[in-house]
C-alpha positions in Angstrom: 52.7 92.7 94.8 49.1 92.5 95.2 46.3 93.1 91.9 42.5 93.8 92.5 40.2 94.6 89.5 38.5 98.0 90.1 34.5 97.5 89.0 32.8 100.2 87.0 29.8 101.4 88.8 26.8 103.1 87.8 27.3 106.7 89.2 30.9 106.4 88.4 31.0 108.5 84.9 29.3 107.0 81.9 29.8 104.6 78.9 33.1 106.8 77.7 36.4 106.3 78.7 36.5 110.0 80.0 36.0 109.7 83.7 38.4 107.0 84.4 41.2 108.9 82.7 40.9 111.9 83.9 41.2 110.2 87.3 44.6 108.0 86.8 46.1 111.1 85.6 44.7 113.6 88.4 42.8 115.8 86.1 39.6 115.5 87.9 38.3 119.2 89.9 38.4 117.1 93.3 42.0 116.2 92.6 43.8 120.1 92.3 45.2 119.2 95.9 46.6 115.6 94.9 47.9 116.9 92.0 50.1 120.2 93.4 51.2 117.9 96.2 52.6 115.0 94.0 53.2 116.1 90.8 51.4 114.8 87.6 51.5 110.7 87.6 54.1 109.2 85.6 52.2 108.1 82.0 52.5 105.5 79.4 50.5 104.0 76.7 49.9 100.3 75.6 49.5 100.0 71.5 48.2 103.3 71.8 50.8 106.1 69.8 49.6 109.4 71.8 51.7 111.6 74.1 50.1 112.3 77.3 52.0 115.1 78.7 49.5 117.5 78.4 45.7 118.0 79.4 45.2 118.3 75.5 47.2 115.0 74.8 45.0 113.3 77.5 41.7 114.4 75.9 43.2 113.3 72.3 43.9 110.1 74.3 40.2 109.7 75.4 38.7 110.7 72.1 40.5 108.0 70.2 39.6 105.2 72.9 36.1 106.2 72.8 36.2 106.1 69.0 37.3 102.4 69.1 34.6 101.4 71.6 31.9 103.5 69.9 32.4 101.1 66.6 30.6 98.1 68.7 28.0 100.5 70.9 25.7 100.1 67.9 26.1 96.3 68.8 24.5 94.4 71.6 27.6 94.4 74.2 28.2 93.3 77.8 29.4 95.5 80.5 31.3 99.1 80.1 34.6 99.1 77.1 36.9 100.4 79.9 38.5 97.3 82.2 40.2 99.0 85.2 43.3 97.3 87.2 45.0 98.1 89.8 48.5 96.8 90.8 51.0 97.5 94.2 54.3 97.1 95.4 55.3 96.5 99.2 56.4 99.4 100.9 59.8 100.6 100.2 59.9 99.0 96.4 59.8 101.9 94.3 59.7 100.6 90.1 61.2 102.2 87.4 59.0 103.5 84.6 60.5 100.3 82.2 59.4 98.3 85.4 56.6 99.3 85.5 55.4 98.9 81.5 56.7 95.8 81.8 54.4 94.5 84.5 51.4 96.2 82.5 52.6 94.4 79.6 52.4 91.1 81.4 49.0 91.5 83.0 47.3 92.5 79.8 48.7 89.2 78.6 47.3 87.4 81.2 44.1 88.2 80.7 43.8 87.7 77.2 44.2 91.8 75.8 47.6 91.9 74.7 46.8 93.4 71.5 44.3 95.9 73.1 44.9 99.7 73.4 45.9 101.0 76.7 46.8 103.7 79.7 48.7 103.2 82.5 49.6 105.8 85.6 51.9 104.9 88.4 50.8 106.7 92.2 52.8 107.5 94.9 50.7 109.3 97.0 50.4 106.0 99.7 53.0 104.3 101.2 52.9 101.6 98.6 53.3 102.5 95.3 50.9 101.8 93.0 49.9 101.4 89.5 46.6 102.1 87.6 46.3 100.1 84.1 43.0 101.2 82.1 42.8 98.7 78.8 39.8 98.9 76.2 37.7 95.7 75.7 36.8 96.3 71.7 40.0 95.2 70.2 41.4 98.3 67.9 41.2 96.5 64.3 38.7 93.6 64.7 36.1 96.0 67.1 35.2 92.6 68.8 34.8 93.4 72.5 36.9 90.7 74.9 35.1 89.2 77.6 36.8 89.7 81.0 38.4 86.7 81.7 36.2 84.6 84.8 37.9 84.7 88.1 40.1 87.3 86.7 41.1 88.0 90.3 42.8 85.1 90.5 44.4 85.2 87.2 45.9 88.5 88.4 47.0 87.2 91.4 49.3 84.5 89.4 50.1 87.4 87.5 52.0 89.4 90.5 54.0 86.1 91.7 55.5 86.4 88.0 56.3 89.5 87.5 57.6 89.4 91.3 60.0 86.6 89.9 60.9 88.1 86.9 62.0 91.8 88.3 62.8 90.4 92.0 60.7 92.2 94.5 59.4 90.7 97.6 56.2 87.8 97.2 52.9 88.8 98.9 50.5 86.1 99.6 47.6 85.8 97.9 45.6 82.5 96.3 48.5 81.6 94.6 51.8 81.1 96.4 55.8 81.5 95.5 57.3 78.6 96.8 60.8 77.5 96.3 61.7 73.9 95.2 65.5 72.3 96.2 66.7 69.7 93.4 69.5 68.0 94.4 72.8 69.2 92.8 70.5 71.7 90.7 70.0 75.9 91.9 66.7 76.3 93.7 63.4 77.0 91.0 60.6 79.1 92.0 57.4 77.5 91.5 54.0 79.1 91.5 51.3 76.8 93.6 47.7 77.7 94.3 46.4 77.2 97.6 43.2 77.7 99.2 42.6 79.7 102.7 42.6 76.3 104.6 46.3 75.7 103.8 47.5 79.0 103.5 46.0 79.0 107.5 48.2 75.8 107.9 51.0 77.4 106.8 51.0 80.4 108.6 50.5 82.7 105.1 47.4 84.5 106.0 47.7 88.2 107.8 44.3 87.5 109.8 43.6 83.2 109.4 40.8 83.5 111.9 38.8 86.9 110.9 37.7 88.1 107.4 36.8 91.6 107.4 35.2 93.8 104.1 37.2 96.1 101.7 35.3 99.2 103.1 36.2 97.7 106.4 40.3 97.6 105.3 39.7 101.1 103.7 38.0 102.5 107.6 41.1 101.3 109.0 43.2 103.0 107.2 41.4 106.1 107.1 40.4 106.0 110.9 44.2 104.5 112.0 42.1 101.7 114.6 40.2 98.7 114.0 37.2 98.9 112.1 33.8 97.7 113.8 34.2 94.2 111.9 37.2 93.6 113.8 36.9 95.0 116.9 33.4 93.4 117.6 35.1 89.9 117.2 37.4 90.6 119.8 35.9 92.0 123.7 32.6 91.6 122.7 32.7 88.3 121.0 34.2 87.1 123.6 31.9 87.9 126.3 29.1 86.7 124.1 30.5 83.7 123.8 31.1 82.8 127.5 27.5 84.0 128.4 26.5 81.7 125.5 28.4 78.4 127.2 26.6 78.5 130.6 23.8 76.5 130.8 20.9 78.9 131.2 21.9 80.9 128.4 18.7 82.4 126.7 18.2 85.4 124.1 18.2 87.7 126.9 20.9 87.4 128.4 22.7 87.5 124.9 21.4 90.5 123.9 22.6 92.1 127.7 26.1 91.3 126.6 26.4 92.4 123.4 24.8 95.9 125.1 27.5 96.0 127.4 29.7 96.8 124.2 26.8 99.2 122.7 26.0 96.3 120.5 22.5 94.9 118.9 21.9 91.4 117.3 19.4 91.5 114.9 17.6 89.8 111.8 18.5 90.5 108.3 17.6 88.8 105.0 18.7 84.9 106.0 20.8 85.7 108.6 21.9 88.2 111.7 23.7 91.0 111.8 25.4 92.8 115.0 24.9 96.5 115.2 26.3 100.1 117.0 25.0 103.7 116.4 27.7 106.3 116.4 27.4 109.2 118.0 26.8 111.5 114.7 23.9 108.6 113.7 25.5 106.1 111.7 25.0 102.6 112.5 27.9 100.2 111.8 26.9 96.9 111.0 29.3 93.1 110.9 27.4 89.6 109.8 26.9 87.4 113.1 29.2 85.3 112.4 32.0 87.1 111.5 32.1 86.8 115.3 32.8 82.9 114.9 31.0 80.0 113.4 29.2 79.8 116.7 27.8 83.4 116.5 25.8 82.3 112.9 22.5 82.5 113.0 22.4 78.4 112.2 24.7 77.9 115.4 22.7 80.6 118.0 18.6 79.3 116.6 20.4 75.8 117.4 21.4 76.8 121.0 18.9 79.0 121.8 15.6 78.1 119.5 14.2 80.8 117.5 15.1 84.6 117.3 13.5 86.9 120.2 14.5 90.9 119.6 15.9 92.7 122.6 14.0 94.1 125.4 13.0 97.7 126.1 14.9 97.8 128.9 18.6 97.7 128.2 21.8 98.4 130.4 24.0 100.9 130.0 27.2 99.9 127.8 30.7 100.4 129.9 32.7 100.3 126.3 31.5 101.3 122.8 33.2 101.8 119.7 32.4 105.1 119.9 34.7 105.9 122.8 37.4 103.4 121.3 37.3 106.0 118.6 37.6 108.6 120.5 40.4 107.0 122.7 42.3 106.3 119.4 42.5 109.6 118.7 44.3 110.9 121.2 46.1 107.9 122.8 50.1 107.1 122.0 50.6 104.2 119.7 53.7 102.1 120.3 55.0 98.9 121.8 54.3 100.2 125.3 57.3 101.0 126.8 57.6 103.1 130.1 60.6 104.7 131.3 60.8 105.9 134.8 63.2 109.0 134.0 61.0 112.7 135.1 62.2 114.4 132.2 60.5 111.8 129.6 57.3 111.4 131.9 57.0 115.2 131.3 57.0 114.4 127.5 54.8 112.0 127.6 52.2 114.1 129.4 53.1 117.1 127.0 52.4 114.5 123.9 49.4 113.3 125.5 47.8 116.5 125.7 48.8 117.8 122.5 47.4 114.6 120.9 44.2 115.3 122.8 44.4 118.9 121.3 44.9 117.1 118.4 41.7 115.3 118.0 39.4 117.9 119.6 40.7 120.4 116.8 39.6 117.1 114.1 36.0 117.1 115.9 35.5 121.0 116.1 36.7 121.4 112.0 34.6 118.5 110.7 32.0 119.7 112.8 32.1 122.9 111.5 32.6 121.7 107.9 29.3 119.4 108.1 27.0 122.4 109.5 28.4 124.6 107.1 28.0 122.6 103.7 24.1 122.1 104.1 23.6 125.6 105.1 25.7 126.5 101.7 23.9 124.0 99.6 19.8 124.6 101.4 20.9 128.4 100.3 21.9 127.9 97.0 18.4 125.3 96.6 16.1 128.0 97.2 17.7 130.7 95.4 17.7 128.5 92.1 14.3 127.2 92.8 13.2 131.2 93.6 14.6 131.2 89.7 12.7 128.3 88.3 9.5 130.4 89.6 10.2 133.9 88.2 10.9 132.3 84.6 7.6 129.8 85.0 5.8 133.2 85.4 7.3 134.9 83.0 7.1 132.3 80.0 3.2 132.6 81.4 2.7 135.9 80.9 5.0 136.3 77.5 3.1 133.0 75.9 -0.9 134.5 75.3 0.7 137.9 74.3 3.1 136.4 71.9 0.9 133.4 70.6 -2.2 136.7 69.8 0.8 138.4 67.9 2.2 136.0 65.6 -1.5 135.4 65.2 -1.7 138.8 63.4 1.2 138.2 61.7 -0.7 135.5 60.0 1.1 132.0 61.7 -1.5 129.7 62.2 -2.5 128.9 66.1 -0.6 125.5 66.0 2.4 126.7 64.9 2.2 129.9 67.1 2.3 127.4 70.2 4.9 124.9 69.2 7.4 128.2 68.0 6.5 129.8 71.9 7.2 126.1 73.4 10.4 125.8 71.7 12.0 128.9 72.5 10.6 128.6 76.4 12.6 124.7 76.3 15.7 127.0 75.4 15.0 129.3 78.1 14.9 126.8 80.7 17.3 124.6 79.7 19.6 127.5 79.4 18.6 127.9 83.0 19.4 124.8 83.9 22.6 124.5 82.5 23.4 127.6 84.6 22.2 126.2 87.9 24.0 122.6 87.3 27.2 124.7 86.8 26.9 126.7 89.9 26.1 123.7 91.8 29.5 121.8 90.3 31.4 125.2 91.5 29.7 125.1 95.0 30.9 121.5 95.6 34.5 122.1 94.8 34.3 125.4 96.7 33.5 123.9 100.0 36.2 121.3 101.1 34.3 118.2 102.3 34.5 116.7 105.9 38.2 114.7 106.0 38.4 111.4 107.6 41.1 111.0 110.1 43.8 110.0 108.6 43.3 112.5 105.6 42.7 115.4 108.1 46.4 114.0 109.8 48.2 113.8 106.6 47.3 118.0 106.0 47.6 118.7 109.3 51.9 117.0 108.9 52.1 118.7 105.6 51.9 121.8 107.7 54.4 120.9 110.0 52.2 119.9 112.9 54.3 117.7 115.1 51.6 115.9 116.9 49.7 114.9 113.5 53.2 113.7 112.4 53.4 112.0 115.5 50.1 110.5 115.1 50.7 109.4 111.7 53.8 107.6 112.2 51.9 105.6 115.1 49.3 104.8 112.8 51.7 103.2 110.7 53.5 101.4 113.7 50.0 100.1 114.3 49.2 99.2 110.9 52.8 97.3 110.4 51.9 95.0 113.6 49.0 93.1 112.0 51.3 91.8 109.6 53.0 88.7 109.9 56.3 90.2 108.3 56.5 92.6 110.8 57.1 89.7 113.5 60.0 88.4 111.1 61.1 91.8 109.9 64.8 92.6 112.3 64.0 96.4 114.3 64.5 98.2 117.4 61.6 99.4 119.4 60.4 102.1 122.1 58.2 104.2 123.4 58.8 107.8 121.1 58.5 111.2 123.1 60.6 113.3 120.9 60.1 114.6 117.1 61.3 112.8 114.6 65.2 114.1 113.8 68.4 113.1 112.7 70.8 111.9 115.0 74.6 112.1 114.3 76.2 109.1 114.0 79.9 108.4 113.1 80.2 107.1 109.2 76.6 107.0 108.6 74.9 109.7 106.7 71.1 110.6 107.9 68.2 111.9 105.6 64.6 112.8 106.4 61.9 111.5 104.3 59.1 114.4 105.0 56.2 112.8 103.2 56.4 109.5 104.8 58.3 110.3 108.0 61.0 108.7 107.9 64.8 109.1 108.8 67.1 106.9 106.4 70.6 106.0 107.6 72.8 105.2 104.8 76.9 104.3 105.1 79.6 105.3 103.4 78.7 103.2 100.4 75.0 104.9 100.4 73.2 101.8 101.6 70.2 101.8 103.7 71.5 101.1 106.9 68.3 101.2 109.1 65.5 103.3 108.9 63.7 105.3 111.8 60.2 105.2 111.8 59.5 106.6 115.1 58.1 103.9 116.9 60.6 101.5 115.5 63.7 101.3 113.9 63.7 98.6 111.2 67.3 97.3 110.1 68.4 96.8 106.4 72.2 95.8 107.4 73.3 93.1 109.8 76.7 94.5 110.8 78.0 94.9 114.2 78.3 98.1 113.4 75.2 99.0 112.1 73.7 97.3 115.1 75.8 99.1 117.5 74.7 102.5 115.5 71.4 101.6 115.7 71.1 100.6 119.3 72.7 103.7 120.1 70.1 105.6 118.4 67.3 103.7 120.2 68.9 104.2 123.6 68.9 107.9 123.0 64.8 108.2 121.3 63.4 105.8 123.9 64.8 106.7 126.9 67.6 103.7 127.5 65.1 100.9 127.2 63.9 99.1 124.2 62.0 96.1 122.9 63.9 93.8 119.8 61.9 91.8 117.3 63.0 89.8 114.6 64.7 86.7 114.3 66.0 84.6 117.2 69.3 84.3 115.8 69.3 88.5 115.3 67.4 88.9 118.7 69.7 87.6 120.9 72.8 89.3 119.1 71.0 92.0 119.9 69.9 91.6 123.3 73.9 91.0 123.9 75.0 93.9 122.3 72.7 95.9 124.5 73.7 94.7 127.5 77.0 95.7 126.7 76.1 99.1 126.1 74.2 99.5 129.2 71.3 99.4 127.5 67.7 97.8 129.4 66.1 95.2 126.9 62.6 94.5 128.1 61.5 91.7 126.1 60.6 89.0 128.9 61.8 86.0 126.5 65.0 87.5 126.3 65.9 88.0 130.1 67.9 84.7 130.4 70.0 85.8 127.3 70.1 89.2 129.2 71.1 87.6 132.4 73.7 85.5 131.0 75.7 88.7 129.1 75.6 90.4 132.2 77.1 87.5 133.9 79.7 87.0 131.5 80.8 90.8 131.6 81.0 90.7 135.4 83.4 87.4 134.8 85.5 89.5 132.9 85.8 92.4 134.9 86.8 90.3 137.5 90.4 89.7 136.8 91.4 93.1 135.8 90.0 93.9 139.1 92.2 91.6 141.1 95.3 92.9 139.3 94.6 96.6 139.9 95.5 95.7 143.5 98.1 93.4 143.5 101.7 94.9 145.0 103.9 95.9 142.3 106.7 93.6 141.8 110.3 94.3 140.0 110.1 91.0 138.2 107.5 88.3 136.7 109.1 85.6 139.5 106.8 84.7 142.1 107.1 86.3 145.1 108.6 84.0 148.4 108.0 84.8 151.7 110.2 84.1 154.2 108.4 82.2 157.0 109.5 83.0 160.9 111.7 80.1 162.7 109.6 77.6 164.5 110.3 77.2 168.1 112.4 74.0 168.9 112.9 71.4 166.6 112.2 71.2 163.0 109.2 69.2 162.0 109.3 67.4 158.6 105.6 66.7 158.6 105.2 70.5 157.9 107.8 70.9 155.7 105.3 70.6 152.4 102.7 73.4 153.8 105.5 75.7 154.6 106.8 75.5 151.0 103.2 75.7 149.5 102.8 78.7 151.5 105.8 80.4 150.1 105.2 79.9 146.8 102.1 81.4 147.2 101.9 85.2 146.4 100.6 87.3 149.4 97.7 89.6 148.1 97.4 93.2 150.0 93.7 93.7 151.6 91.6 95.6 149.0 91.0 98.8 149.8 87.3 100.2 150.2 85.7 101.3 146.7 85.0 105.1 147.3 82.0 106.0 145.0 82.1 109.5 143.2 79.9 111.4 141.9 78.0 111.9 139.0 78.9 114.6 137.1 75.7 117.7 137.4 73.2 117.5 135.0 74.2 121.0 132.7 78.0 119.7 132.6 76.8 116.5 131.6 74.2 118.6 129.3 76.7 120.1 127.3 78.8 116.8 125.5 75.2 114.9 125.4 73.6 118.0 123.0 74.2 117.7 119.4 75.2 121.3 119.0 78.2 120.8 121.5 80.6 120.0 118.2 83.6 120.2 120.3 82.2 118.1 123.0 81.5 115.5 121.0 84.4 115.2 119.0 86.6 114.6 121.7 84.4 112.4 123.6 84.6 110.5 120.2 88.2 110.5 120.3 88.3 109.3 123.9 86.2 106.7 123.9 88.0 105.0 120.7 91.4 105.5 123.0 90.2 103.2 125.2 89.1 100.9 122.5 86.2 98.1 122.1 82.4 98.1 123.3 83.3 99.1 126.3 85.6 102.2 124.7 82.7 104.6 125.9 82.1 103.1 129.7 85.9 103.7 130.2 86.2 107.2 129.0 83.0 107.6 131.3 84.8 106.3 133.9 87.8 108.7 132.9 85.9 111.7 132.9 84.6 111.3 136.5 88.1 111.6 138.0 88.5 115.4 136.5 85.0 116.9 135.6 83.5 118.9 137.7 80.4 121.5 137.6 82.8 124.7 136.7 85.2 122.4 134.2 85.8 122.6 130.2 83.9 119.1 128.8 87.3 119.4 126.0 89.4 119.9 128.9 89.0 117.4 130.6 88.6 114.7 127.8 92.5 115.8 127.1 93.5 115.6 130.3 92.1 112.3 130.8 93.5 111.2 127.3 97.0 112.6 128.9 96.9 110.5 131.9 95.9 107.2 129.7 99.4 107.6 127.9 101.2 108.4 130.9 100.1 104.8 131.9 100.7 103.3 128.4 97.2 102.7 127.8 96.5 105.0 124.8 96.8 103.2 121.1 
């Protein structure tokens, strides 16, 4: 679980409680879209007796929390009454409401409000769920405002390694650490440690040890579904301004020319440097020096190369920006890179390709469209209302002498005359003003603002686009590789070319998770299995079954070749089990294990293969052959050979293998296609005739001798299935 304290800012709402609300619970204008495609959030309160189901309840909510903090606003007081947290759960942990009130329950504790009124909201619109826990600062009976607790970042971390104890969900890593302790002859404990970024480096506990990149930086990633400028500028073209920095004539100059070759600028700002790129659409993306290393600080670079000198005028032209790795991201495949060399999957990769490159061009042309269209909408809707300020400045004009000369003869003196006309031309324009704030409210929420790319690919799946669902799942293959659990997590991978469906597997039962595209295989006891993601298949069980099932799956979605990640000791089970169902593994470290199962499989083919062509003998005696008389007289000295000879059984020549084959490719079509029920059933009940792993490559082998390009697929099966018994080979 990870915790982050959410800071109040000034243009987010004011000193009431009302803003925040409305947003954990989706009642905000901008949020009619969230709030039809989730549902309402999931509610509760904290010392607070209120129902929230309804809009009403909510605003009864608000008014009482803004009653308690309005008994100190009187009083000097620091900050705003409303402290806003933010909690989450790893992917695939969903809590339980109880869970869930729990866990707010303990963090209010930990930072010293346990007594405090409260509202909390649980999200699943992302793939992790999270929880939002709004608490008031001004404690309901004493109406002393709390301080927030200093650090209070790292008091929430703490926090989520307890509750993560206490209802057993999977540690994240943060400043403080869940590490277990062994006492001899006692059960293991789990102890909480703090540790700073050096050690968790040491350890291995850090998702990016070497490169620290912003929040908004972690949010563009997401949004964008490729590195953000902060990372990507410390990779290529940190690089190549670090080896033109170690050669000995390195100057300013020749600094600056390699950064340009990425589109990049190095420049002053405040008490340090910053590198630079300009977007296409004007927006200049900025990442401190050295975030590039310690010896890109502006320290480290005035040290090498003496003071700061700006670029030249004349630069050269960049051969890679971030502009066209944005572009490329767009429309390229993600996955782990695998190729096949089949025609039929290089046509769907093409066919992907350009659908994906559809897909992006269609992203461009929209937000495009969006962007010119809003200020058009907006400079409109300026000069009518400011046409409407003008008319009603005139007209106050010309109503205020009349009016002032008449209530003159009514006998009001002239001072009174002018404050009465002033007063009722304040209500005329603030009516006005009211009118024209509204109508600027409704003009925002009427025109949908420019998406981001990962929002724009969500909608776009919603609809059933296959290629945004595509590119979303890749997003998340991407995402899932920074990690360092992903590396230790067990899966499957490939290159995808298909959409995402269920496959039909014996004794597992398949279900499609729309929203975050997923197909969940669960057994017979209705236990995750493995889950397909797409690009990978990431396995829940460790059962020879479930990996055969699995690797059958993967065969069939990537084309006969896949990588394997995981564990070594689940890796090479793996990479074995492959290799005995035909399957390519292309991981390079695992080639020996590879090589060895194949060798091993060839050993035992061996012997069955010598004893399909040995004579057929009446009994299990050994077979003597009697040896021609030798001419003249015996010799004793060749007595032993001749007896050694005889003993040994005489083996028939083997007769040439005669290769058939392959069946066509419709025939073959018709048992491989999941609407071929019949097909499959008795190809099913063939291959578990012949029995084992290799119950499949035998019915194959079967199937050649009667199949044919006019034959019935069930036909056939049973016919082979006949001659097995006829040879007392069937179970």
């Amino acid at each position: 679980m990870l915790g982050k304290v959410i800071r109040k800012t000034s243009a987010s709402g004011g000193k009431g409680f009302g803003d925040v609300v409305r947003y954990v619970a989706r009642d905000r204008d901008d949020q009619v879209a969230l709030r039809e495609r989730f549902g309402a959030p999931d509610m509760g309160t904290i010392n607070l007796d209120c129902p929230l189901d309804t809009h009403e309840d909510r605003m009864s909510a608000i008014a009482i929390l803004d009653s308690t903090a309005a008994a100190v606003q009187a009083r000097r007081q620091t900050g705003h009454p409303a402290y806003h947290i933010e909690f989450s759960w790893k992917e695939g942990e969903h809590p339980t409401r109880q869970q869930v009130a729990q866990a707010a329950d303990h963090v209010m504790r930990c930072v010293g409000m346990a007594e405090h009124q409260a509202i909390w909201a649980i999200h699943k619109d992302t793939d992790n769920d999270h929880v939002h826990l709004v608490v008031n600062r001004v404690h309901p009976d004493t109406h002393r405002i709390q301080k927030v607790p200093g650090w209070d970042w790292f008091t929430l971390d703490k926090a989520m390694r307890e509750i993560e104890g206490v209802q057993g969900w999977r540690h994240d890593n943060g400043p403080w650490i869940a590490v277990q302790r062994e006492r001899p002859g006692q059960k293991p404990e789990l102890d909480i440690v703090r540790m700073s970024r050096t050690e968790r480096a040491q350890r291995g506990l850090l998702k990016d040890p070497d490169m620290r990149v912003s929040d908004k930086a972690h949010r563009a990633e997401q949004n964008i579904g490729a590195d953000a400028f902060q990372r990507w500028v410390a990779g290529s073209p940190g690089r190549a301004i670090k080896a033109t920095l170690a050669n000995p004539g390195a100057t300013w100059e020749t600094i600056h020319q390699a950064a340009a070759q990425y589109g990049c600028v190095i420049q002053h700002k405040g008490s340090g440097m910053i590198v630079t790129t300009t977007l296409d659409d004007g927006r200049v993306l900025a990442a401190k020096a050295s975030q590039l290393g310690r010896w890109a600080s502006k320290a480290e670079l005035e040290k090498r190369l003496g003071p700061y000198r700006p670029p030249g005028a004349a630069q050269i032209e960049p051969s890679v920006t971030y502009q066209r790795v944005l572009d490329g991201g767009k429309g390229q495949l993600h996955g782990p890179g695998v190729r096949g060399d089949r025609a039929d999957r290089t046509d769907r990769r093409l066919e992907r390709q350009a659908a994906r490159k559809d897909l992006a061009e269609r992203f461009n042309q929209e937000q495009s469209a969006l962007r010119a269209r809003r200020p058009a909408l907006r400079k409109a809707l300026t000069e009518r209302h400011r046409a409407e300020r003008h008319m009603l400045t005139t007209e106050l004009r010309q109503l205020r002498a009349a009016a002032i000369a008449e209530h003159k003869r009514d006998g009001m003196l002239p001072q009174v005359a002018i404050a009465y006309q002033a007063w009722l031309a304040a209500a005329r324009r603030e009516e006005l003003q009211k009118r024209q704030t509204a109508e600027r409210r409704e003009l925002i929420a009427k025109i949908p603002r420019a998406d981001v790319w990962r929002t724009w690919l969500e909608k776009q799946a919603e609809q059933g686009d296959e290629a945004a669902q595509a590119a979303l799942r890749g997003i998340r293959y991407r995402e899932q590789r920074k990690s360092k659990a992903y590396a230790q997590q067990d899966g499957i991978e490939g290159e995808e070319l298909d959409p995402l469906r269920k496959l039909t597997v014996a004794a597992l039962h398949a279900e499609i998770d729309h929203e975050r595209q997923l197909v969940i295989y669960r057994g017979k006891d209705d236990r995750e299995k493995f889950t397909d993601t797409g690009p990978r298949i990431v396995m829940h069980d460790k059962a020879d079954d479930s990996l055969e099932a699995a690797l059958r799956i993967a065969a069939q979605k990537y084309g006969g070749k896949v990588a394997i990640t995981g564990s070594s000791a689940f890796r090479e089970r793996a990479a074995r089990q492959a290799v005995r169902l035909g399957i390519t593994v292309t991981n390079d470290d695992l080639q020996a294990i590879v090589a060895d199962e194949q060798a091993k499989l060839q050993a035992q083919r061996r012997p069955q293969a010598d004893r399909v062509h040995e004579p057929p003998r009446r009994d299990h005696t050994p077979a003597v052959v009697e040896q021609p008389a030798l001419a003249g007289a015996p010799q004793p000295e060749l007595q032993p050979v001749l007896k050694q000879e005889a003993a040994q059984p005489q083996q028939m020549p083997r007769p040439p293998r005669v290769q058939r084959p392959d069946p066509p490719t419709d025939v073959l079509a018709r048992w491989w296609n999941p609407k071929g029920q019949a097909e499959r059933a008795a190809w099913s009940d063939l291959s578990e005739q012949r029995g084992g792993n290799r119950g499949a490559w035998g019915a194959w082998h079967a199937m050649r001798d009667y199949i044919d390009a006019e034959a019935d697929v069930p036909a056939s099966i049973a016919q082979a299935k006949a001659s097995d018994r006829q040879r007392g080979r069937g179970r």
